[in-house]
N, C-alpha and C positions, 0 to 999 in steps of 0.2 A: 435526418441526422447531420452532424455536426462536427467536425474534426476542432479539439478546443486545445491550445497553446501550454505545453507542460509546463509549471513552473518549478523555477531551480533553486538549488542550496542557495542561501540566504534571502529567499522571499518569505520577510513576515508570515505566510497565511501556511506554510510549511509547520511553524511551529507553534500554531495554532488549534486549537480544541473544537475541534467541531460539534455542532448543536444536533441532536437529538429530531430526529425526521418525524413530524404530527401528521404530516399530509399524504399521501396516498393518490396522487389524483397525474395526469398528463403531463405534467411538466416534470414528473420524479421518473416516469419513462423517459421521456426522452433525455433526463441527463443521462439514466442508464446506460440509455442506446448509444449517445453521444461520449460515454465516457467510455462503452467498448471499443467503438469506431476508431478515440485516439490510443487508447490502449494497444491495440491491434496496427495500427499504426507507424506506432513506438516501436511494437515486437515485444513488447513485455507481456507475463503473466496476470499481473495484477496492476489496479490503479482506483486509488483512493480520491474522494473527490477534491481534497482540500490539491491535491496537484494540478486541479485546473480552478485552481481559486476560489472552489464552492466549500464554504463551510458546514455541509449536511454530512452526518454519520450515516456514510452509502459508499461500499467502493464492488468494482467488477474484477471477474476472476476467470483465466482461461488456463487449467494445468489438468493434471492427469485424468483427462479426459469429461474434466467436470466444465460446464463456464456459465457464468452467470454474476448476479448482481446480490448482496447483503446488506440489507439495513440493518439500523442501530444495532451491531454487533456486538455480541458479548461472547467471550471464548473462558475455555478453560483446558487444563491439562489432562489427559488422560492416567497418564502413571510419570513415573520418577522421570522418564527415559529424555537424554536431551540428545541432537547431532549437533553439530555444527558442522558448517557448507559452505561454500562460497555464495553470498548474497550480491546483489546489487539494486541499483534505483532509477528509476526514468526520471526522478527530480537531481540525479548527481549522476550525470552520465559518464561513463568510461573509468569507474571503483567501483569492484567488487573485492570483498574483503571473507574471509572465513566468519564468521558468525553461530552463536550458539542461540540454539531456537528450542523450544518442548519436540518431543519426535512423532505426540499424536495428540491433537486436540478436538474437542466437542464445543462447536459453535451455537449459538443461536441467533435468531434472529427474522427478520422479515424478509419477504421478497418483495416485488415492484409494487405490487395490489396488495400490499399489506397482510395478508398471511402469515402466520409463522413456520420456519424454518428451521429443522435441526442438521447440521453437518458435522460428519465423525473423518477426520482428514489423518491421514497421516502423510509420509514424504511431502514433495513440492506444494501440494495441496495446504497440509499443516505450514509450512513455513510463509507461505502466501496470508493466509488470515491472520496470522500473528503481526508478520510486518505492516500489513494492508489497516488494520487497527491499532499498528503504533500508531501509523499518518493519523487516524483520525482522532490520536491524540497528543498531538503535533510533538511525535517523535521521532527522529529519523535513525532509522539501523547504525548509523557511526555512533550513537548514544548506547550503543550493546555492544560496542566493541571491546576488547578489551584491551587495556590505554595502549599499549605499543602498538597494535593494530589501529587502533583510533591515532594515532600519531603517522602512523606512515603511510595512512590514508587521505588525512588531511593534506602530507606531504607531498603527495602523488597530486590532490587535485588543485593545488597551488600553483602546478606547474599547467596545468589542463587552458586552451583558448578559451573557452565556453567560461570559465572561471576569470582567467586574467579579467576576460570583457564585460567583466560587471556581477556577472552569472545573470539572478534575477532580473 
């Protein structure tokens, strides 16, 4: 395993559409492994791959008591019901903002070995698949804010070193 370099607000591959995973084979474990390692790392819940610059539809997940890895993810809503919570991101470190997410979603999808997978999330769990599948389709949670929140976030992180210095 492998600790792999977070990338930040304004790197290209951030806003990028990751490709659709065919293979199944050792090298999709070990980004797995590798993308818990930095995850875990980080302290964050969740981490999609395009954050460490892989464009595969695959990200890892550590919350209510669930953790593991989802290929090509497809989510959906359960019923009407939405929260909104304080969000954040390991690609825009030090903004968390309030955010409005579904309150309980039905995933699918694969795990490592190719199998299929159904997950019924609600709390931290639901709001981790939804953001973890914007990334991989290169959206970042400040695009769900709503504008004065996406203004005073921006405006916070404007001020941030990690930012001033380039970010990406």
């Amino acid at each position: 395993m492998a600790l792999r370099d977070v990338r930040l607000f304004g790197d290209p591959v951030l806003v990028s559409r990751a490709d659709e995973v065919t293979q199944f084979d050792a090298s999709l474990a070990r980004l797995a492994e590798d993308m818990l390692e930095t995850m875990d790392a980080e302290q964050g819940v969740g981490l999609a791959a395009n954050q460490i610059g892989v464009l595969q539809r695959i990200f890892v997940y550590d919350c209510d008591g669930q953790r593991g890895a989802l290929i090509n993810p497809v989510w959906e809503p359960v019923d009407e019901d939405k929260v909104t919570d304080a969000e954040g991101c390991l690609s825009i470190p030090e903004i968390r903002a309030e955010t409005e997410r579904w309150a309980k979603v039905r995933a699918t999808g694969q795990r490592v070995d190719g199998t299929p997978v159904e997950i019924h999330a609600d709390g931290l769990l639901a709001r981790c698949i939804q953001h973890e599948t914007d990334h991989l389709d290169g959206v970042l949670f400040l695009k769900r804010l709503e504008p004065e929140r996406r203004k005073a976030a921006m405006r916070e992180m404007r001020s941030l070193d990690w930012f001033r210095a380039g970010g990406a």
